[in-house]
PDB file with one MODEL, atoms N, CA, C and O in Angstrom:
MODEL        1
ATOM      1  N   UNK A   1       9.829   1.512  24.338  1.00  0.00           N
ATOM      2  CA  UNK A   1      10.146   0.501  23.353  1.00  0.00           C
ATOM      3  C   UNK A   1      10.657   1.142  22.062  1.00  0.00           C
ATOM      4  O   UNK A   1      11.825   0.962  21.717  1.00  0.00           O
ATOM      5  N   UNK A   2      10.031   1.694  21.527  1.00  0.00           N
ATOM      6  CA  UNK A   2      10.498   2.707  20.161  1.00  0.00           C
ATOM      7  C   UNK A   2      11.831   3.554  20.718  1.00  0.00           C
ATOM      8  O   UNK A   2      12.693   3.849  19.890  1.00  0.00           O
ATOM      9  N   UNK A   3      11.998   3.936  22.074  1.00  0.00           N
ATOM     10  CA  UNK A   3      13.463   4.803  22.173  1.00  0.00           C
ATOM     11  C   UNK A   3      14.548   3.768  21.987  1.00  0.00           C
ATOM     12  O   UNK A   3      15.514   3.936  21.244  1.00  0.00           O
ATOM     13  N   UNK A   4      14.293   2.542  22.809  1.00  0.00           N
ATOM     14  CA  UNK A   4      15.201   1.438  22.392  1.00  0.00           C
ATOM     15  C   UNK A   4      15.198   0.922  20.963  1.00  0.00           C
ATOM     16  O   UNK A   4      16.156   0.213  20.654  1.00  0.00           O
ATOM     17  N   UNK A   5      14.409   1.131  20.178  1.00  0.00           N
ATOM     18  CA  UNK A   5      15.005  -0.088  18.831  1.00  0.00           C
ATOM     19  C   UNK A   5      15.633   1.680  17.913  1.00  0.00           C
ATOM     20  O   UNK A   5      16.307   1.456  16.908  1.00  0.00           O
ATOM     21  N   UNK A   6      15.523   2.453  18.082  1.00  0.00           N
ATOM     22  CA  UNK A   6      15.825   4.178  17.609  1.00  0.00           C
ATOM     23  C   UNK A   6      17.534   3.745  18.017  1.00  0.00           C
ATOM     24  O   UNK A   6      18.398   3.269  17.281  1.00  0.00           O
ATOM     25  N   UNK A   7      17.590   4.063  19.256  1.00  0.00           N
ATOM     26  CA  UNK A   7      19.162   3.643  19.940  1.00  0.00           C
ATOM     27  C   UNK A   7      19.723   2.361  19.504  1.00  0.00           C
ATOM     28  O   UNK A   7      20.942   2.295  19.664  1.00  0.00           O
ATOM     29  N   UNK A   8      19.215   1.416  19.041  1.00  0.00           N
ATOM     30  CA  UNK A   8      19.569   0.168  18.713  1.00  0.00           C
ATOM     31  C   UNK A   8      20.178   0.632  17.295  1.00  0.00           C
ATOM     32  O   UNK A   8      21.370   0.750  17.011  1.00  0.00           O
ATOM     33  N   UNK A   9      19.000   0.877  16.437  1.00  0.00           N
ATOM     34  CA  UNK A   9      19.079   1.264  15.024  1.00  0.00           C
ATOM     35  C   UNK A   9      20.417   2.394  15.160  1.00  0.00           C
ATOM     36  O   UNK A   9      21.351   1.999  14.462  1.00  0.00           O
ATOM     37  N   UNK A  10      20.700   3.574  15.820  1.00  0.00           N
ATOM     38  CA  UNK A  10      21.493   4.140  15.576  1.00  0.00           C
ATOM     39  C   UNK A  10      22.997   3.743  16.324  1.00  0.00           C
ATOM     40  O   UNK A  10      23.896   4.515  15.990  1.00  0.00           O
ATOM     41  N   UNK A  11      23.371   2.748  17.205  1.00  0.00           N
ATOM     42  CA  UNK A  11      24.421   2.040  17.150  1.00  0.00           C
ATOM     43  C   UNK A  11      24.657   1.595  16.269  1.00  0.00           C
ATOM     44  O   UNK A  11      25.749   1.849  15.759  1.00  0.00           O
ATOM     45  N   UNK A  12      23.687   0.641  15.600  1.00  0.00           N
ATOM     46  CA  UNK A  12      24.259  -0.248  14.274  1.00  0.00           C
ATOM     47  C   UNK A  12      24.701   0.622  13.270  1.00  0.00           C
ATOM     48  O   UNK A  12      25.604   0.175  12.563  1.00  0.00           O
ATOM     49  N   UNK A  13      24.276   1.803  13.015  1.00  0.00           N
ATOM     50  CA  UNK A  13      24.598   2.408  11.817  1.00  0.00           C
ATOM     51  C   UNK A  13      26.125   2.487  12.128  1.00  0.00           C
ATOM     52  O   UNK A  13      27.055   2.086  11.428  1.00  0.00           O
ATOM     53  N   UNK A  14      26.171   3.285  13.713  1.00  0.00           N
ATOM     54  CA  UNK A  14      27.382   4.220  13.734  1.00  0.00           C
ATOM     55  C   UNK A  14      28.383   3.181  13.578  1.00  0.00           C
ATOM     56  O   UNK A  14      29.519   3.491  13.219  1.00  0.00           O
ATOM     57  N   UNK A  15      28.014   1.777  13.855  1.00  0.00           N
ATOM     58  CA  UNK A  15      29.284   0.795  13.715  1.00  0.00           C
ATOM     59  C   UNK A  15      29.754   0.469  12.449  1.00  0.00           C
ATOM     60  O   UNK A  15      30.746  -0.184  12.126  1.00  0.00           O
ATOM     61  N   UNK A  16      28.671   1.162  11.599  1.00  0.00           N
ATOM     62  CA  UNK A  16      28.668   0.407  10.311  1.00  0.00           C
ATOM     63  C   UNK A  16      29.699   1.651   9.378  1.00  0.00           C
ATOM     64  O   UNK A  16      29.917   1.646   8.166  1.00  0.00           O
ATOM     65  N   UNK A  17      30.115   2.482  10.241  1.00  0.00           N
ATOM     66  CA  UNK A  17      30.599   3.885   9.498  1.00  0.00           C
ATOM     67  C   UNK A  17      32.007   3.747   9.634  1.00  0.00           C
ATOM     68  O   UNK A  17      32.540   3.321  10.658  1.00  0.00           O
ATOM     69  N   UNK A  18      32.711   4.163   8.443  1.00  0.00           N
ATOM     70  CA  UNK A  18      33.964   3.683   8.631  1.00  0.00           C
ATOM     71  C   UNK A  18      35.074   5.123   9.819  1.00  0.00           C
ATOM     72  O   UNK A  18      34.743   5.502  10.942  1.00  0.00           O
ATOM     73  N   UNK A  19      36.157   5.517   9.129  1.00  0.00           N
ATOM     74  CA  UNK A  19      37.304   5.899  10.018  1.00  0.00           C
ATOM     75  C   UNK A  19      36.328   7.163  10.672  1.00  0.00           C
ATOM     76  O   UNK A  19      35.908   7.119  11.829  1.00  0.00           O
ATOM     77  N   UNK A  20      36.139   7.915  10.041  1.00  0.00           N
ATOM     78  CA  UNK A  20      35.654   9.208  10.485  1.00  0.00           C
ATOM     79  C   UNK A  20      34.024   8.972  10.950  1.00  0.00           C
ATOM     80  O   UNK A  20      33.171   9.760  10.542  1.00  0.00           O
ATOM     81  N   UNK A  21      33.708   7.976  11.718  1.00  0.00           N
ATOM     82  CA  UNK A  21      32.609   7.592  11.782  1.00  0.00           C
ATOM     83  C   UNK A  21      31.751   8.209  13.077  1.00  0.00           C
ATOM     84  O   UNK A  21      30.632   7.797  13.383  1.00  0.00           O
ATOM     85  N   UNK A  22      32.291   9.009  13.612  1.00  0.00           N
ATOM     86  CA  UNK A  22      31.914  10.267  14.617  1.00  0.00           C
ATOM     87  C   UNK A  22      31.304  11.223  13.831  1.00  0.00           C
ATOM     88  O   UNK A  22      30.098  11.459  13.753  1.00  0.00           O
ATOM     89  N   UNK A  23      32.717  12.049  12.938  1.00  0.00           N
ATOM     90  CA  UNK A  23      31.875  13.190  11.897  1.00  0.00           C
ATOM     91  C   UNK A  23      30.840  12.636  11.271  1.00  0.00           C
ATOM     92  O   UNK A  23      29.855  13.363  11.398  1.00  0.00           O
ATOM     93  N   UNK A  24      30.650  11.806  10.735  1.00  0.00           N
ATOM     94  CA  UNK A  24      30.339  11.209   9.649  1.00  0.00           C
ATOM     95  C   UNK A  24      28.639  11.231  10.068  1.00  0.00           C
ATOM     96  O   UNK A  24      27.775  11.799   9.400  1.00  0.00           O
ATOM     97  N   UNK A  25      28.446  10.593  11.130  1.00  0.00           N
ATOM     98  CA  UNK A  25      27.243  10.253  12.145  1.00  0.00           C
ATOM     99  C   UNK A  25      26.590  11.631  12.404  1.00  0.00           C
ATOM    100  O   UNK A  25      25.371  11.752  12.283  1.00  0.00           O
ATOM    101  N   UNK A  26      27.558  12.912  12.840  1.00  0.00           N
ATOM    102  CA  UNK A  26      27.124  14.044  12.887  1.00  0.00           C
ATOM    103  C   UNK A  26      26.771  14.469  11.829  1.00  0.00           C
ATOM    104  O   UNK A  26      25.677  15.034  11.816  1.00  0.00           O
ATOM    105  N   UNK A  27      27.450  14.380  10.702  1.00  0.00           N
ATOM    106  CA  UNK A  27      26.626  15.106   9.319  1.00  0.00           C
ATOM    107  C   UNK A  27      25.632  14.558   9.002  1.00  0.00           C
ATOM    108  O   UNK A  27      24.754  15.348   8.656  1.00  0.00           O
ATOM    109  N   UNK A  28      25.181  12.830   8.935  1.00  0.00           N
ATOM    110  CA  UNK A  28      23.723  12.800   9.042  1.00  0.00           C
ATOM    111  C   UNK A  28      22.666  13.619   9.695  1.00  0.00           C
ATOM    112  O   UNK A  28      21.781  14.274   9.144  1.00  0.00           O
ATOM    113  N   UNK A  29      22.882  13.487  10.822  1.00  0.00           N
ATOM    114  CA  UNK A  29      22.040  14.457  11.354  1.00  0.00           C
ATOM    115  C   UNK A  29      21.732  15.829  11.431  1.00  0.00           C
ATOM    116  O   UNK A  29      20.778  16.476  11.864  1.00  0.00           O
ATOM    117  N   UNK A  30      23.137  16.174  10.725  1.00  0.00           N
ATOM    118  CA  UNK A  30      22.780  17.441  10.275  1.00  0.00           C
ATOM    119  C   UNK A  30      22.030  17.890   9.135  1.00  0.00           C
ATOM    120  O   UNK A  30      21.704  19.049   8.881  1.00  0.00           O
ATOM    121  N   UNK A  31      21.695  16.437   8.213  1.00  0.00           N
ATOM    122  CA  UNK A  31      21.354  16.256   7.150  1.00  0.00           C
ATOM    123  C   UNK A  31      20.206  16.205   7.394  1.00  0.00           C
ATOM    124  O   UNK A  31      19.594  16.973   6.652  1.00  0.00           O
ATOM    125  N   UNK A  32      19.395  15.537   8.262  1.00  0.00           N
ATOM    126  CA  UNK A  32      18.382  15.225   8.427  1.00  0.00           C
ATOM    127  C   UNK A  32      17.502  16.505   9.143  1.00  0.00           C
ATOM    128  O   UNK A  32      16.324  16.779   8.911  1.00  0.00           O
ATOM    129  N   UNK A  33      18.062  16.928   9.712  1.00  0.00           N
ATOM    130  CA  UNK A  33      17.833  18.159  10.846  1.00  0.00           C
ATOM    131  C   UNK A  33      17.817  19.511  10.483  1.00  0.00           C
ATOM    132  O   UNK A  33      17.350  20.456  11.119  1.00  0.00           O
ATOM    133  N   UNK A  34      18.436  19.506   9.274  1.00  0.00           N
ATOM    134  CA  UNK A  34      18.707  21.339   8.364  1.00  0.00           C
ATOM    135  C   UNK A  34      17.997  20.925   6.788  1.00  0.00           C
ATOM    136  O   UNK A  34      18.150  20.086   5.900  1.00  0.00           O
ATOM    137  N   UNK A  35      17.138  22.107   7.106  1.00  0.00           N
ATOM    138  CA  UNK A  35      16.357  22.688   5.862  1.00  0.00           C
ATOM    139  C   UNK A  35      17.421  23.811   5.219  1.00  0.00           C
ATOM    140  O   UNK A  35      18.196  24.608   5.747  1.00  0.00           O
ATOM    141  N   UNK A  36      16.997  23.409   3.439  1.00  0.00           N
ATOM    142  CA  UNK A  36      17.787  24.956   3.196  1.00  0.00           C
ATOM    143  C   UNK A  36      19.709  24.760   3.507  1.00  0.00           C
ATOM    144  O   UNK A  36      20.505  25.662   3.772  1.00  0.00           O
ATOM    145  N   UNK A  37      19.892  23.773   3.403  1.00  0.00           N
ATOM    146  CA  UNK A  37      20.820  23.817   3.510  1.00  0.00           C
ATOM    147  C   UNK A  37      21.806  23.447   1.851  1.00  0.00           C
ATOM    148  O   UNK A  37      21.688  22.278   1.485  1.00  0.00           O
ATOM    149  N   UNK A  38      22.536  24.197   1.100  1.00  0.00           N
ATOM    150  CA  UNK A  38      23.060  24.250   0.111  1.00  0.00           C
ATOM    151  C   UNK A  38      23.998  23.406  -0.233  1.00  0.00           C
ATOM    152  O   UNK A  38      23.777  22.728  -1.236  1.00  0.00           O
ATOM    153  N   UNK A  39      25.411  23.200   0.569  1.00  0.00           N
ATOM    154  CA  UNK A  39      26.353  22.921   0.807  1.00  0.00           C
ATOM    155  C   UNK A  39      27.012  22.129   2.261  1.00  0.00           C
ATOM    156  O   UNK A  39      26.655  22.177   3.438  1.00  0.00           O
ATOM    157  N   UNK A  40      27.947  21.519   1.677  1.00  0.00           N
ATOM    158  CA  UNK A  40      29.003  21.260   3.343  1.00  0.00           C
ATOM    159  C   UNK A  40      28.984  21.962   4.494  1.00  0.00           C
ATOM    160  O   UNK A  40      28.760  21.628   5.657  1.00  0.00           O
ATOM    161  N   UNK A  41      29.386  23.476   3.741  1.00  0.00           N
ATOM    162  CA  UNK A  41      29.824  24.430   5.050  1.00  0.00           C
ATOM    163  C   UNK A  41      28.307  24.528   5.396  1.00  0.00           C
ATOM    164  O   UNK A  41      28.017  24.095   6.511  1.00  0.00           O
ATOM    165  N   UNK A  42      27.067  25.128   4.473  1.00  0.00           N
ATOM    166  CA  UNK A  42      25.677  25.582   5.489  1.00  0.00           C
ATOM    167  C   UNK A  42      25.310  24.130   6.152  1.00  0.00           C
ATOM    168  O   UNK A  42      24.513  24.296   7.075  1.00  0.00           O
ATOM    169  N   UNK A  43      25.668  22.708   5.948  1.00  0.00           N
ATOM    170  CA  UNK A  43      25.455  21.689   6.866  1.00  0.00           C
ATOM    171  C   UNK A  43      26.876  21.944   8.540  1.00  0.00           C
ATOM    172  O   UNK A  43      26.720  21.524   9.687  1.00  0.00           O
ATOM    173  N   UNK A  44      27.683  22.482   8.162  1.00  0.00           N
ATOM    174  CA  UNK A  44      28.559  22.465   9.658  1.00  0.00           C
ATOM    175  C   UNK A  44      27.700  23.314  10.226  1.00  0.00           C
ATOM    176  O   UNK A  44      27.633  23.177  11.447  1.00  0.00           O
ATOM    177  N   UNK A  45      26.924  24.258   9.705  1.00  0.00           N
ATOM    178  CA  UNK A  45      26.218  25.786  11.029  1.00  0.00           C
ATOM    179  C   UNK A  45      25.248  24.849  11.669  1.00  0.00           C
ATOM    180  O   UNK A  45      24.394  25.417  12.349  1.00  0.00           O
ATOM    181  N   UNK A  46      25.190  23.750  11.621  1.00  0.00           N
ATOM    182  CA  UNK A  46      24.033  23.482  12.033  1.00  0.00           C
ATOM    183  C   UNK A  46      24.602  22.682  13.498  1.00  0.00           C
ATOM    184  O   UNK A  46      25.618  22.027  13.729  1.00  0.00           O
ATOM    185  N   UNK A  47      23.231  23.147  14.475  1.00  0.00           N
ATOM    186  CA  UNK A  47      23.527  22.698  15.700  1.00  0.00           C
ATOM    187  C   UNK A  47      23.950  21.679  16.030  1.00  0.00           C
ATOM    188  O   UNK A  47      24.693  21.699  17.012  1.00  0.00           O
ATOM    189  N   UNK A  48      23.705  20.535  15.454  1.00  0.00           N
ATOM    190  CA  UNK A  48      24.215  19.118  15.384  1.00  0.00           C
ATOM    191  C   UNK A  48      25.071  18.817  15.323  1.00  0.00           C
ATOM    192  O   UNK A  48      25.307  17.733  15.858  1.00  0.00           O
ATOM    193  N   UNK A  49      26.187  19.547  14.626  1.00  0.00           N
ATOM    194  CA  UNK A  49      26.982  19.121  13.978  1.00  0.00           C
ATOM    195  C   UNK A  49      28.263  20.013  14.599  1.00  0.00           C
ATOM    196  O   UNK A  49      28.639  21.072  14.095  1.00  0.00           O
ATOM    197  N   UNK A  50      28.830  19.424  15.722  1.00  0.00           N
ATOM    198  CA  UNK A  50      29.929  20.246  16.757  1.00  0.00           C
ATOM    199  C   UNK A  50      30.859  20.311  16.332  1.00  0.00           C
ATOM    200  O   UNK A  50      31.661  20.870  17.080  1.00  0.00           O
ATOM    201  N   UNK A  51      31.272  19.991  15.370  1.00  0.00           N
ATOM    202  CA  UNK A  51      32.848  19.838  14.731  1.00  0.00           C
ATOM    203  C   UNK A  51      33.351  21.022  13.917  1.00  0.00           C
ATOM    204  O   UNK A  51      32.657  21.954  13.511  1.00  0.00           O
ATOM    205  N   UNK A  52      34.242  20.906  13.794  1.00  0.00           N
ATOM    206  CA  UNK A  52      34.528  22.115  12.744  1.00  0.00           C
ATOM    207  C   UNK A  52      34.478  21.521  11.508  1.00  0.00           C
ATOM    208  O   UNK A  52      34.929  20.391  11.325  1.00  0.00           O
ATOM    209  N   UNK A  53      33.686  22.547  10.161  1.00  0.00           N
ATOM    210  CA  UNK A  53      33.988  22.421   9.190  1.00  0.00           C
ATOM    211  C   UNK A  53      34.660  21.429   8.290  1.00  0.00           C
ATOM    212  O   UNK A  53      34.102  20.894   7.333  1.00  0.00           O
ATOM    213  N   UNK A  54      36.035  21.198   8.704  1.00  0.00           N
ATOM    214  CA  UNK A  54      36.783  20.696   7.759  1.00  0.00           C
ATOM    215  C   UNK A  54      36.703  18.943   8.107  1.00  0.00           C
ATOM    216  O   UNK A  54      37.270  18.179   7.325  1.00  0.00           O
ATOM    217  N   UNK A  55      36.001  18.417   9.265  1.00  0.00           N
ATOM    218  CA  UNK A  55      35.770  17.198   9.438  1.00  0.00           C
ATOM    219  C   UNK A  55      34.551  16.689   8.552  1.00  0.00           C
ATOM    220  O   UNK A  55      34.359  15.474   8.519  1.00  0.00           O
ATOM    221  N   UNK A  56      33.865  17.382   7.959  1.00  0.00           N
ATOM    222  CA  UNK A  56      32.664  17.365   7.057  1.00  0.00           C
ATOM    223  C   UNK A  56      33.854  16.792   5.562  1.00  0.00           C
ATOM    224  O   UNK A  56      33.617  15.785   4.895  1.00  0.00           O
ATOM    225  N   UNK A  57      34.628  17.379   5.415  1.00  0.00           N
ATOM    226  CA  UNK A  57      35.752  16.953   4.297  1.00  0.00           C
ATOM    227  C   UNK A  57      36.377  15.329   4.156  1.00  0.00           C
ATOM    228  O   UNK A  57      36.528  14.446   3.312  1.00  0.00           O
ATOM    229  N   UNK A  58      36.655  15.655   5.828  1.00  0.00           N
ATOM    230  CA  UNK A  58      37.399  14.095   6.376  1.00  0.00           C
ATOM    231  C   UNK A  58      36.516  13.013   6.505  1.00  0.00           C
ATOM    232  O   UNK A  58      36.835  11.828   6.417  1.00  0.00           O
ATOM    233  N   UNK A  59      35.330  13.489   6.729  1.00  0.00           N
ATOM    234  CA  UNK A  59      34.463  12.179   6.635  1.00  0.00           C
ATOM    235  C   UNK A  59      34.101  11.752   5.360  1.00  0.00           C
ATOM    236  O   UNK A  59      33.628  10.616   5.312  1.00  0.00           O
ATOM    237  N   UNK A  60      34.204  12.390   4.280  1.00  0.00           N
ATOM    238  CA  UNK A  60      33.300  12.180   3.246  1.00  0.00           C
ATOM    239  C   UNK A  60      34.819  11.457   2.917  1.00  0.00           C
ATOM    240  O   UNK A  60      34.627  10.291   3.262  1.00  0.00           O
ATOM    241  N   UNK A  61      35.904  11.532   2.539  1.00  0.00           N
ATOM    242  CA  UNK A  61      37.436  11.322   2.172  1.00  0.00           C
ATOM    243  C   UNK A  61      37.367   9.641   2.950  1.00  0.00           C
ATOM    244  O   UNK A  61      37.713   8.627   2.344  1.00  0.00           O
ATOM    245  N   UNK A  62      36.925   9.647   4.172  1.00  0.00           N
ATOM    246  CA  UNK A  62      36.958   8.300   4.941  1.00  0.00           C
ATOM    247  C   UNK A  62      36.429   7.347   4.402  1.00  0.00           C
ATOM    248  O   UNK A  62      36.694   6.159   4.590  1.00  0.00           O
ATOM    249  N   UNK A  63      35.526   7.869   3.589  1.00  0.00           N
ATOM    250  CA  UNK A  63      34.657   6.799   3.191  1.00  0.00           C
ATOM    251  C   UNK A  63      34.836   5.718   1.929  1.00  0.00           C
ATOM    252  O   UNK A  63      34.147   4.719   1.724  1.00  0.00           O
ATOM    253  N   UNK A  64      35.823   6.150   1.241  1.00  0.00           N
ATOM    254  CA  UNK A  64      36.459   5.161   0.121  1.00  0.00           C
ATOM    255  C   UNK A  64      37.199   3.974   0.540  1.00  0.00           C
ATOM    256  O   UNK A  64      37.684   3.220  -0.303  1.00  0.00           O
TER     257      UNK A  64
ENDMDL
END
């Protein structure tokens, strides 16, 4: 029951995310998931977050 309303809850978000709403979804979790993390780039090292670098740029740019 809790894995379903988790999966529920995280569809709705991802729908709720605009163009870059793939990266965008990944840098949360990279957000959520990395300690110690300073910056953009020390959020891309993080396992979560499969993209390269510069989609961390494009998502944040998507969002206006």
């Amino acid at each position: 029951m809790k894995s379903a309303l988790l999966e529920e809850f995280r569809q709705a978000a991802y729908n709720y995310l605009g163009k870059a709403h793939d990266a965008t979804f990944e840098l949360t979790d990279a957000i959520l998931l990395t300690r110690n993390a300073y910056s953009l780039a020390d959020l891309s090292l993080s396992p979560v977050f499969r993209r390269k670098w510069p989609s961390i740029y494009v998502s944040e740019a998507g969002r206006s």
